[in-house]
Steps between C-alpha positions, in 0.01 A plus 500: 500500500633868442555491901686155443713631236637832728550218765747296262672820361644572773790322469579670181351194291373618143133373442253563341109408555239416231146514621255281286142399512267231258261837518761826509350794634532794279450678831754265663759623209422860481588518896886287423542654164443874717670423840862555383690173581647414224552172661157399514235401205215355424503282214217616275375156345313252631732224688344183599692309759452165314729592197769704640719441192342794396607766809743665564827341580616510886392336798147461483314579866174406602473660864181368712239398199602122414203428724273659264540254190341197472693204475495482123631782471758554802632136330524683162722773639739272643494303187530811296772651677746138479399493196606816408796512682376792716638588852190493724428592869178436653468642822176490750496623872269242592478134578246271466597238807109538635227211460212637340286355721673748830493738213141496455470459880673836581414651222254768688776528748740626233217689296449703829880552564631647169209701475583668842839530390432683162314768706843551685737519195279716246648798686829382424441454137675764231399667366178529657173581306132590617379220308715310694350615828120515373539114434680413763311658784175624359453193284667265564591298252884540430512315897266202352721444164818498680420250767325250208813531312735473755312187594423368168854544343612219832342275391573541117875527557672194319672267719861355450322179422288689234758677376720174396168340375468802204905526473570373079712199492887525617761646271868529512496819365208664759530532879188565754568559877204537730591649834304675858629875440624717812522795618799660581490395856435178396124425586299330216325719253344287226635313225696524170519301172828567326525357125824581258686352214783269692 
């Protein structure tokens, strides 16, 4: 997000970014609170994404981890955030428009591939650390977790026809949108659920 907020700066726009967390990282805060942007915090309390009348105001972002909450709960954020009144953008650079059974059937297939691939890009990565290295290449187990959740978080990404099952009842006053995202050549890159007082 700190990268996303140079990117929209550049234009001259004024903003401002509020990192948050249900657990904040003392950690976490010590780094923002110590890195000199003064445009860039980290909200010290605990914010849980199913009451945001209690965050900060602003356009709330949730950038590639609405496939992580159950359905209770991603239903509860949508909920809270019309109910609330709260700007909201969900965005996630996947989509789920595979049957799980070819899923399941390809499954080693895919394993195999982004576990090649993370042994190409850790070289890339910055900064670069020896732990990095030790489990990528000696052990390596950073290769197996990324190709499980590369894999896993497919199938667990929320379809358009999921996402209108857990939207709250219509309101005047609220607006969703649910659109494919692009890049800026235009090719498909994932999805994003846009929610805002009318």
């Amino acid at each position: 997000m700190p990268e996303v907020l140079e990117k929209l700066k550049i234009d001259g726009t004024d903003l401002r970014l509020w990192l948050s967390d249900l657990h904040p990282s003392p950690q976490v805060i010590r780094k923002f609170e110590e890195g000199g942007n003064e445009d860039i915090k980290y909200w010290p309390e605990s914010i849980n994404a199913t009451d945001l009348g209690k965050a900060p105001d602003g356009l709330k972002t949730m950038v590639n981890c609405f496939h992580h909450m159950p359905p209770k709960v991603a239903k509860n954020i949508l909920r809270s955030a019309q109910e609330n009144a709260q700007s909201l953008i969900i965005f996630e650079i996947a989509e789920n428009k595979i049957p799980t059974l070819i899923w399941w059937l390809f499954l080693p297939i895919s394993m195999v591939i982004l576990f090649v691939m993370s042994l190409f890009m850790t070289p890339f990565v910055r900064p670069l650390t020896p732990a990095q290295l030790f489990w990528t290449y000696i052990i390596p187990v950073i290769p197996i977790i990324y190709a499980w959740d590369g894999q896993a978080s497919l199938v667990r990404t929320y379809t358009f026809d999921d996402i209108e099952s857990m939207l709250p009842d219509h309101l005047e006053t609220y607006v969703w949108k649910m659109e494919s995202a692009q890049k800026a050549d235009g090719k498909k890159l994932g999805y994003y659920i846009l929610g805002m007082p009318a």
